[in-house]
Backbone bond lengths (Angstrom), bond angles and torsions (degrees), N, CA, C in turn:
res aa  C-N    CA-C-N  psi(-1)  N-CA   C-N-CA  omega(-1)  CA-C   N-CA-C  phi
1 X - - - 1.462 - - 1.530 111.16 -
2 X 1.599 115.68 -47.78 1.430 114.42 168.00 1.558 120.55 -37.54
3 X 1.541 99.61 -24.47 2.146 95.08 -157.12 1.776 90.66 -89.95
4 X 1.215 124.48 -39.18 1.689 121.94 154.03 1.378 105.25 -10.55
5 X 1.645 101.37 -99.08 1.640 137.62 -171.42 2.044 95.46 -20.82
6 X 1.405 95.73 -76.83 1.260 112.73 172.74 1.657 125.39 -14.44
7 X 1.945 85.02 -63.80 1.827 99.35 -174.85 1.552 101.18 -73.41
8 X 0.925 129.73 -30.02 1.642 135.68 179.78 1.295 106.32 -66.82
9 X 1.689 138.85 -36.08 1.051 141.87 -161.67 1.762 104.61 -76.39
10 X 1.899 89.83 -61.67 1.447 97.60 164.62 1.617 125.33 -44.04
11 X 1.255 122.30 -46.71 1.232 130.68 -169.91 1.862 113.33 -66.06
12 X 1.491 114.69 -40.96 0.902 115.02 166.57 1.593 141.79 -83.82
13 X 1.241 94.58 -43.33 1.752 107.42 161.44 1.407 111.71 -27.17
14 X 1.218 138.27 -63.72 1.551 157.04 -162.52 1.421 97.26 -71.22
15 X 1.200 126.92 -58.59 1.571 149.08 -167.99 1.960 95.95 -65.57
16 X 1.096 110.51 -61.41 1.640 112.63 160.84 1.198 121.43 -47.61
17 X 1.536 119.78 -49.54 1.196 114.83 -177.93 1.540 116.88 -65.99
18 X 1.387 113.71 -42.55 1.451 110.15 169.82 1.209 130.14 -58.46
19 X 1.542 125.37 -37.27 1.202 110.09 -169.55 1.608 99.64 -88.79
20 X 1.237 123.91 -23.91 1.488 115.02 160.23 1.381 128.35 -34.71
21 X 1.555 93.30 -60.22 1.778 111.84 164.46 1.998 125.26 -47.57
22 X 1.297 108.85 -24.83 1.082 132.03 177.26 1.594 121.25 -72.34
23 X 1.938 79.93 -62.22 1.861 73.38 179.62 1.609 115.31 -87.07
24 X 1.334 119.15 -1.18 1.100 125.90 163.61 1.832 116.23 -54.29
25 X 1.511 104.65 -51.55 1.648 116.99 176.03 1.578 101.60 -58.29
26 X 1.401 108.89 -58.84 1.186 110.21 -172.39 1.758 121.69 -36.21
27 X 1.450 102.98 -55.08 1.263 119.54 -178.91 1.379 110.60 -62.41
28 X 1.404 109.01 -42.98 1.764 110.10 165.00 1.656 128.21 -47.36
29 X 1.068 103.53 -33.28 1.272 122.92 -164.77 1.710 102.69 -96.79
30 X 1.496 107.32 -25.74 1.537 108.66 -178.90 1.481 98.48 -69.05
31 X 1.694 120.80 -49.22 1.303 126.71 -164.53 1.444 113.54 -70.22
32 X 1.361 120.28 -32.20 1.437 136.33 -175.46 1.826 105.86 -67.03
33 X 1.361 111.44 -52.75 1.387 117.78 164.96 1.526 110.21 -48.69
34 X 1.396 135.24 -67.07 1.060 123.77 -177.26 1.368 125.01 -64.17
35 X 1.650 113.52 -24.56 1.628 105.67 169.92 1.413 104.03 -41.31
36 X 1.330 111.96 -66.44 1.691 144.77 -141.12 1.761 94.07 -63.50
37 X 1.577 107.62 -49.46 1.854 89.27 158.51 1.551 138.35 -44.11
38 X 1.668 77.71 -61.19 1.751 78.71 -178.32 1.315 124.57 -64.42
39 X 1.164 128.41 -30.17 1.344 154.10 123.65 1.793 105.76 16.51
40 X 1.509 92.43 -89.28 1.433 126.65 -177.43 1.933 96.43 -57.60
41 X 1.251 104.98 -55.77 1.533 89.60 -177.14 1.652 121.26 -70.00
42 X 1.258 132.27 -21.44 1.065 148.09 176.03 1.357 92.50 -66.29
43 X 1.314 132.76 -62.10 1.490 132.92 -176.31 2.108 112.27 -49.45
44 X 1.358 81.66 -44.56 1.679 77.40 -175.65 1.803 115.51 -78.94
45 X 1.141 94.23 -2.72 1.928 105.07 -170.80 1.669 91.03 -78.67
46 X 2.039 102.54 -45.20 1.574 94.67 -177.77 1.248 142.69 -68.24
47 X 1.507 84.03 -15.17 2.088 113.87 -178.41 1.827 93.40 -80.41
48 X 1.157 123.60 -39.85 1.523 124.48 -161.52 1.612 90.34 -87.40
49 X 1.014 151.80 -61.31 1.655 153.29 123.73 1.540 117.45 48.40
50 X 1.578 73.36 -61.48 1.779 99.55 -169.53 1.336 129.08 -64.10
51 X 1.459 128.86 131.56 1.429 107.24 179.65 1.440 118.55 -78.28
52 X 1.349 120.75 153.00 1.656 116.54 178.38 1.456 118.11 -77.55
53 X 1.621 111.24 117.93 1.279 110.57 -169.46 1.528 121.64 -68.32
């Protein structure tokens, strides 16, 4: 019964760790996109800002 428990432990641990690892990127990548807007829109407010030389 232990070698079950065991193979289940192995089997899941890894399987946890990834999708942890996943939505972790995911969420990285959600926040990184929205910097990069506001970012981007802040940039074009400064270009529109500007007087025409």
């Amino acid at each position: 019964m232990s070698e079950v428990w065991l193979a289940l432990i192995y089997t899941l641990v890894p399987l946890i760790t990834a999708i942890t690892a996943l939505v972790v990127a995911i969420r990285a990548n959600n926040k990184g996109i929205r910097n990069n807007k506001t970012l981007s829109d802040q940039n074009l407010r400064a270009l529109k800002g500007k007087p025409k030389e």
